[in-house]
Structure formats: structure tokens, C-alpha cells
C-alpha positions as CSV (number, residue, x, y, z in Angstrom):
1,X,27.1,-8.4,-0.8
2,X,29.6,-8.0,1.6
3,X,29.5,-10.1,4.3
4,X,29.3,-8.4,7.9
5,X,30.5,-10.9,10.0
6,X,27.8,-10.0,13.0
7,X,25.9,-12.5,15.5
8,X,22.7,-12.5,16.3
9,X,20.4,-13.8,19.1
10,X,16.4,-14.3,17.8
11,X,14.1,-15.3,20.2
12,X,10.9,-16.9,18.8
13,X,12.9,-17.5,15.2
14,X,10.8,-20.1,14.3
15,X,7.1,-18.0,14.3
16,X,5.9,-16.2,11.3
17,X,7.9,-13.1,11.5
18,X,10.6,-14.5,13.2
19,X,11.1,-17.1,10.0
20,X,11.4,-13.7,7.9
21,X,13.9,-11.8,10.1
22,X,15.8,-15.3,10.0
23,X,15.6,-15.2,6.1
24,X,16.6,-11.5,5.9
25,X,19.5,-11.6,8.6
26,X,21.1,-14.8,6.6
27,X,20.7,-13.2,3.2
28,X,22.8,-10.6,4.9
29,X,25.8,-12.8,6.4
30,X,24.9,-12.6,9.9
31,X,25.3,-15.8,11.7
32,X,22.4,-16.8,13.6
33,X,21.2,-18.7,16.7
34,X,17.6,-19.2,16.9
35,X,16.8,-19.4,20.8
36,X,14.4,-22.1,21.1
37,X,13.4,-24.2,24.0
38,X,13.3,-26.9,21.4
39,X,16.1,-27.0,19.0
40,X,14.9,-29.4,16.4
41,X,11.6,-27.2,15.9
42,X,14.5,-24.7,14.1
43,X,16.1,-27.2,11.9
44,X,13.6,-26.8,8.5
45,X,15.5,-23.2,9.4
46,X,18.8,-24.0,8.0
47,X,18.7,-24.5,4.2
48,X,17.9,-20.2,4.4
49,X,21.6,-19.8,4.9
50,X,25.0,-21.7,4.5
51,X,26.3,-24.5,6.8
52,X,26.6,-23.3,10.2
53,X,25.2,-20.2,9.7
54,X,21.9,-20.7,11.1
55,X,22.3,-22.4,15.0
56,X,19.3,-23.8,16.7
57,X,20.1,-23.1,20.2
58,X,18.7,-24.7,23.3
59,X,17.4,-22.3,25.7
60,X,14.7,-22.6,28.7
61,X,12.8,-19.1,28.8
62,X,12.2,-19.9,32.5
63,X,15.9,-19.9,33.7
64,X,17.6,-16.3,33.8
65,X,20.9,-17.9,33.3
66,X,20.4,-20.0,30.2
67,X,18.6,-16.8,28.6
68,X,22.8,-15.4,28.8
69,X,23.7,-18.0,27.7
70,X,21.8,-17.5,24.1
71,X,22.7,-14.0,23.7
72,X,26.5,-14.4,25.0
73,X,28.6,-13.0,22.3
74,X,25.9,-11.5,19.6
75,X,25.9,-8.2,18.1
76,X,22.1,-8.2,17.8
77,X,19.1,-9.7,19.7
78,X,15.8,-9.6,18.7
79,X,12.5,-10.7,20.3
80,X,9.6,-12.1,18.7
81,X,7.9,-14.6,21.3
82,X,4.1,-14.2,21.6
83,X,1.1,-15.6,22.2
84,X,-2.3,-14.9,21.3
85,X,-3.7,-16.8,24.0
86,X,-3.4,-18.3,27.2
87,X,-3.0,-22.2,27.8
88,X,-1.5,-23.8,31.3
89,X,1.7,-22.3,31.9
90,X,1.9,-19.9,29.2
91,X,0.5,-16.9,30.9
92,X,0.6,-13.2,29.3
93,X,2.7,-11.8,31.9
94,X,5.1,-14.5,31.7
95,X,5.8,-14.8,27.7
96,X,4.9,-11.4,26.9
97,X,6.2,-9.8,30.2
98,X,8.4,-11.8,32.2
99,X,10.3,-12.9,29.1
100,X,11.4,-9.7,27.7
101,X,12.6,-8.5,31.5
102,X,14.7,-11.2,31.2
103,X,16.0,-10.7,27.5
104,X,17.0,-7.5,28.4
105,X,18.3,-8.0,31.4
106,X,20.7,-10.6,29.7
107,X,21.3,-8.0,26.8
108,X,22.1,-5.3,29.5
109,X,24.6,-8.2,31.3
110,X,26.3,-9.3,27.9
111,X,26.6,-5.8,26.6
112,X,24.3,-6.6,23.2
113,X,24.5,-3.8,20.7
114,X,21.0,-3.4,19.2
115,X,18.0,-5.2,20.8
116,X,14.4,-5.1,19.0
117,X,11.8,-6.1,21.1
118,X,8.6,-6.8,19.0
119,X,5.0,-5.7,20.9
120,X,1.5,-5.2,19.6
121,X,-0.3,-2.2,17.9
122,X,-2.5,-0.5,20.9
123,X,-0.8,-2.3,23.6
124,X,-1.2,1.2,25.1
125,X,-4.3,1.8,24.6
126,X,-5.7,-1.6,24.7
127,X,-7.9,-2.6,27.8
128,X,-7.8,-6.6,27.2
129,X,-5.3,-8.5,29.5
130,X,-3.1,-9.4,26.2
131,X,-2.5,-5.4,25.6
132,X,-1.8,-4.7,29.3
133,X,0.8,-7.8,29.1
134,X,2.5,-6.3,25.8
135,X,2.7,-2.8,27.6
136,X,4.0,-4.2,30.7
137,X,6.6,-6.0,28.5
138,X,7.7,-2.5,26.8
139,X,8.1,-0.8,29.8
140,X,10.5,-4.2,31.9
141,X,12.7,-3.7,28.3
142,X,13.9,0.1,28.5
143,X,13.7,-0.7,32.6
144,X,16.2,-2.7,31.7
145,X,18.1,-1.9,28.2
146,X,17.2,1.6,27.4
147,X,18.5,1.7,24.1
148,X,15.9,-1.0,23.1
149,X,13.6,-0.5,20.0
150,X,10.2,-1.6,20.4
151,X,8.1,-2.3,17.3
152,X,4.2,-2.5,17.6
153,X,2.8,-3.7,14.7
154,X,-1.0,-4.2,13.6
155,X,-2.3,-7.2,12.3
156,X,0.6,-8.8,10.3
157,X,-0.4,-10.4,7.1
158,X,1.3,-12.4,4.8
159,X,0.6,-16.2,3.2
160,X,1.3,-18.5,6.5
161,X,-0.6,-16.0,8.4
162,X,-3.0,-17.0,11.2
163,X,-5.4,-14.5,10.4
164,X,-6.8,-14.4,6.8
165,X,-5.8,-17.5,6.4
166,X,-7.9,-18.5,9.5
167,X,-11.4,-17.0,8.3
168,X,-10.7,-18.0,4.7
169,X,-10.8,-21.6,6.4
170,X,-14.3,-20.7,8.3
171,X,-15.4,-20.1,5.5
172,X,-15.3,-23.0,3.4
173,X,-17.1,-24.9,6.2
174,X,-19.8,-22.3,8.0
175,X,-22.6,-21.1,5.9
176,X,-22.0,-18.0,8.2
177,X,-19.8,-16.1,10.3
178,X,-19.8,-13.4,13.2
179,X,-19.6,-9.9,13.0
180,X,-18.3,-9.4,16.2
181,X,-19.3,-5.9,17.9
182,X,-21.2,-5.4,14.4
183,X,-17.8,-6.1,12.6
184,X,-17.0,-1.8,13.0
185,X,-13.0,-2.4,14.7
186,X,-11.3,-0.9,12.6
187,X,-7.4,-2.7,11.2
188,X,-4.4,-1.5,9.4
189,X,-3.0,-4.9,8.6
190,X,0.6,-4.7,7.8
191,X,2.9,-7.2,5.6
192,X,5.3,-9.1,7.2
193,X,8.2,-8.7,4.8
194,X,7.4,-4.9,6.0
195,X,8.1,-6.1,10.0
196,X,10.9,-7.8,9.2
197,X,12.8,-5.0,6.9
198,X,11.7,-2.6,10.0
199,X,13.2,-5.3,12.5
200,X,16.6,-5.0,10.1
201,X,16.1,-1.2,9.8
202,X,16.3,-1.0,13.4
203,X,19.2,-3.1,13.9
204,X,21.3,-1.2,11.2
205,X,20.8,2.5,12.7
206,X,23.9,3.5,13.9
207,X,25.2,6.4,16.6
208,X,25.2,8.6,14.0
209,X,21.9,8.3,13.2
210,X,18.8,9.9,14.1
211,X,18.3,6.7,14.8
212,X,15.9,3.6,16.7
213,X,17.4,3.2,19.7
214,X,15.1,3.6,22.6
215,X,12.5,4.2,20.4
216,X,9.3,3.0,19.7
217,X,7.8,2.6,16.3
218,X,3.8,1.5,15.1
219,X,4.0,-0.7,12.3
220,X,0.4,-0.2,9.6
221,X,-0.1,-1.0,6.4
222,X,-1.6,1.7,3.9
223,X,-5.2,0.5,3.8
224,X,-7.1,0.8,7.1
225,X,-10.2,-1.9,6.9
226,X,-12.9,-2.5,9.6
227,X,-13.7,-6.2,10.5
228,X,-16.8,-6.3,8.2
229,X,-14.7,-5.2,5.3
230,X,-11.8,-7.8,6.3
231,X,-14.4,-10.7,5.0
232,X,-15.5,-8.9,2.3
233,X,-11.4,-9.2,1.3
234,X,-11.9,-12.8,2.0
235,X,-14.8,-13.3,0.2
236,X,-14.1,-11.6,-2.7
237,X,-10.8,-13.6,-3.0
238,X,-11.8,-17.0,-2.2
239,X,-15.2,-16.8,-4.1
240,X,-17.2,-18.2,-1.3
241,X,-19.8,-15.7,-0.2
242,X,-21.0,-15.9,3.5
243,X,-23.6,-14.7,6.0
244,X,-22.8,-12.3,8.7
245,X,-24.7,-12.6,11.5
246,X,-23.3,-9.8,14.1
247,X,-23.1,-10.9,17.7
248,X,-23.5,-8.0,20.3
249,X,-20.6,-7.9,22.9
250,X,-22.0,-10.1,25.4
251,X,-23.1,-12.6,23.2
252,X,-19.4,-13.0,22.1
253,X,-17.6,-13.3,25.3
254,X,-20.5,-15.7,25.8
255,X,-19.9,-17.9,22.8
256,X,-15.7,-17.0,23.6
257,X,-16.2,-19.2,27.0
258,X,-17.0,-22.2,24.9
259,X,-14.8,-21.7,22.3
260,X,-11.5,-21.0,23.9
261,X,-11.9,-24.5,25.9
262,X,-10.9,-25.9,22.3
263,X,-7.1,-27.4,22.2
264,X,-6.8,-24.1,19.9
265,X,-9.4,-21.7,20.5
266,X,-11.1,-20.3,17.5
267,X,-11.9,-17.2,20.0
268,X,-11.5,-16.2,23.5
269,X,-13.1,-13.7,25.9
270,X,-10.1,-11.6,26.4
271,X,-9.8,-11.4,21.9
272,X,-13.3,-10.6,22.2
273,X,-12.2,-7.9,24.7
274,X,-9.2,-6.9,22.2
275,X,-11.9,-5.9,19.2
276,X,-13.2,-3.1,21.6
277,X,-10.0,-1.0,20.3
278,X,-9.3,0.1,17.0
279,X,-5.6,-1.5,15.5
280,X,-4.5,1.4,14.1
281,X,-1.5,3.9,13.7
282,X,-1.4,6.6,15.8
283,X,-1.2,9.9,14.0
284,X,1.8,11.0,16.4
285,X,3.8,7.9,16.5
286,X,6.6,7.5,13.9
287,X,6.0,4.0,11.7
288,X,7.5,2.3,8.5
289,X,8.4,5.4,6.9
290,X,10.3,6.9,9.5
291,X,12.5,3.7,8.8
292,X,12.5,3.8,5.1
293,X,10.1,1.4,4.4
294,X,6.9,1.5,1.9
295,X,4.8,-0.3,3.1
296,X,3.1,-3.2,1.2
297,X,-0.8,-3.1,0.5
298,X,-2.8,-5.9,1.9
299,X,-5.5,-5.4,-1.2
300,X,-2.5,-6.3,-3.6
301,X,-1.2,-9.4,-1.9
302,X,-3.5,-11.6,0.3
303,X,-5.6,-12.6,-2.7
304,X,-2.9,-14.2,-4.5
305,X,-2.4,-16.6,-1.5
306,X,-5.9,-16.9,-0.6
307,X,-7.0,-18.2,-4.0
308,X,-5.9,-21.7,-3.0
309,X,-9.6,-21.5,-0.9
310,X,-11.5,-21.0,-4.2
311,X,-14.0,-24.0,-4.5
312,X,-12.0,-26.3,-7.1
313,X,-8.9,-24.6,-5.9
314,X,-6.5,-21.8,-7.2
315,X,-6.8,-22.7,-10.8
316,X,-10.2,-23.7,-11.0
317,X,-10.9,-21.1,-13.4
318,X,-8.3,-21.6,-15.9
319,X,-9.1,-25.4,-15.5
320,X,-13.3,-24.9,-16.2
């Protein structure tokens, strides 16, 4: 392939989608810094492309200046820093919010050619404080870069994900687990490769194009799941068959008061608060295939990477 000499600027690089637009954008020749406050927490990074292609780059989210700084002289910026909950300094509004005003600000400043700012599915529509952050987020980027593409995916899934992978864990330790709001929210998990070939589908539109710019994009899978069918998946693929015992809404955020006092919460009031909105596409909102992309089906990939919860293991069968 030839190589297209661009630079680009990805905030949040070393996350789980960032690590796949990272993959994706060296496989492609760009050169890449990975904007991190934390530059040796990007250096497993490197082996995905040749020496010196991939830069971990110091930057402090907090100081305006070194946020220039990281996307000085790059062709593309893209940003993927999230949280999906709140510990001491690391509010919402400042990392989902604050952040991005900055970014593109800095993108605005430098004259960037293609930003991709990465939100949430229903962050307008969502009443939790996490949706109302992400939507505040979308609206400081085309404040401030209007020719930024926003991305709003549903629940990304993929084999280091944090969410099958999370309940597949449970469940090899609790004889039963909750079926929060009678487990009826309704999902349309989507694959990550899928985020990141939107996140590079975005970045490659050009003038002529219909094209991304200032637009913004919901990112779904084809299967649409409710929570109680999201551990069936689970169980079904790990073999390890569970009690649900549903857990009205106040009993949640009741239990979520306790549990998010954890070092890493295993729930929280204001996720509790989230599963009151459905994660879905909207029927009127343009999505992978506006972008070219078929997208990947959660029923034909997560069990092959949640087999390794299988009592005995992955190959426990072939083994008996």
C-alpha cells in the first residue's frame, strides 16, 4: 500500500478503541502520536508500526497550551478519551466535556484537517449525568471546529472489552446476577473493528465527498439484544448457567451507592440511571452503512473470545 505520509493526533490511543484506530492508522502509513498524560502507558503501542512511527507524546489534558502542542502539525486528530465513571478529579464535564472544547479549540488554532470526536449512543436522549456530559461535549466541538465528525456508538464489543467480558467474570463467581429494571433495556452492541474502520472512514472523506464533516453518525451493530438476552449470550457461551434475580429501580441505585465506593465500581447510581434509555440507532440518523461499513454481528464473535470462561477452560471439551 502506498504510503500517505499524514500525521495524526489520537487522544485516548491507549483505550480499547483507541488501540484499534492506532493499529488501523499504522497499517495505513500515517505516523502517529498517541497524546497521553503518561507516555510510557503507550509504549506496548509501538511494535503495531515501524520505528518511529508510533510517538507516545506527553500531554496534560488540563493545560490548553500543551493540548497545541500534541496536535501541532497533524493532518488528523481524533478523540477517544472517556470514562464510565467518576473518581476524584475525573469529573464528566471535565473529560467528556471540557476536554473536547479544548481539542477543538487546539484543532481550530493549528488548522487540523479532519477531527473525529468519539461520543456515546443516546447521549441525546439520555437523562443520566454521563449522557448529558457526552452531549455537552458534542455541542463545545462544532462550537468550536464545525467541520468535526462526531461518532456515537452503542455498546462496543470486541475480546478486551469491559462489558461481556465483565459479566462473563460475575459469573464464574455469583450463583446469580441482577436483572436490573427487569433486564428489558434494550442494546445494539457494535464491534470495535466496526468503530475504528468508521473512525478511518471519517478521516478519509474528502471535499468532494458527500462526506462526514460536521456530521454526526450512530454506530449499532445488526442484532439489537435487551439486557436479559445479553446474559443469555453469556451464558450460552461460557456454559455457566446463572440465576436472575431482577432488582426494581430503586433497589439498584440502592445497591449502586455501595457498589461504586469500590476502587472500580462494579455499578453506579448514575449507570443505573443510564439503563432507563434504550442504546439503540435511531431510525433517522445515518450509521455504519452510510460510511461503507457492514457491520459485524455480536452473535458471531463474542463467543469465540468468551469460551476462555468455560469451566475447564476454552478447550475443555476437546480435552474431556
Amino acid at each position: 500500500m502506498t504510503k500517505q505520509h499524514k500525521v495524526a493526533t489520537i487522544f485516548g490511543g491507549t483505550g480499547f478503541i483507541g488501540q484499534q484506530i492506532v493499529r488501523e492508522l499504522a497499517a495505513q502509513g500515517v505516523t502517529i502520536k498517541v497524546a497521553t498524560r503518561f507516555p510510557e502507558s503507550a509504549y506496548f503501542l509501538r511494535p503495531c508500526g515501524v520505528v518511529g512511527q508510533i510517538v507516545p507524546f506527553a500531554c496534560d489534558y488540563s493545560d490548553p497550551k500543551s493540548i497545541e502542542n500534541a496536535v501541532d502539525g497533524s493532518d488528523y486528530v481524533v478523540n477517544c478519551i472517556g470514562i464510565l465513571y467518576e473518581k476524584r478529579k475525573n469529573s464528566f464535564n471535565k473529560v467528556h466535556t471540557d476536554i473536547p472544547r479544548e481539542i477543538a479549540k487546539a484543532c481550530k488554532k493549528k488548522k487540523v484537517g479532519k477531527f473525529v470526536h468519539i461520543s456515546a449512543l443516546g447521549a441525546d436522549r439520555g437523562t443520566s449525568r454521563y449522557a448529558k456530559s457526552k452531549l455537552a461535549g458534542e455541542k463545545a466541538v462544532h462550537k468550536n471546529f464545525k467541520g468535526a465528525t462526531i461518532l456515537r456508538p452503542s455498546v462496543v464489543f470486541g475480546p478486551d472489552d469491559n462489558f461481556f467480558n465483565m459479566f462473563a467474570e460475575l459469573a464464574r463467581y455469583f450463583p446469580a446476577l441482577p436483572l436490573i429494571g427487569g433486564g428489558k433495556t434494550k442494546f445494539q452492541p457494535v464491534y470495535v473493528g466496526d468503530v475504528s474502520d468508521a473512525v478511518i472512514a471519517a478521516l478519509h472523506c474528502t471535499k468532494g465527498d458527500d462526506g462526514a464533516a460536521g456530521q454526526i453518525y450512530e454506530l449499532g451493530g445488526p442484532d439489537v439484544v435487551s439486557f436479559k438476552e445479553v446474559y443469555e449470550i453469556i451464558f450460552k457461551a461460557t456454559q455457566r448457567r446463572r440465576a436472575l434475580i431482577p432488582l426494581p429501580w430503586c433497589v439498584a441505585k440502592l445497591e449502586a451507592s455501595v457498589l461504586q465506593l469500590l476502587p472500580k465500581p462494579l455499578l453506579t447510581r448514575d449507570q443505573v440511571e443510564s439503563l432507563k434509555t434504550d442504546n439503540v440507532v435511531a431510525d433517522d440518523m445515518p450509521g455504519l452503512e452510510a460510511l461503507g461499513i457492514d457491520a459485524t454481528s455480536l452473535k458471531q464473535l463474542v463467543p469465540t473470545y468468551l469460551e476462555r470462561y468455560r469451566p475447564g477452560g476454552a478447550f475443555a471439551e476437546k480435552a474431556a
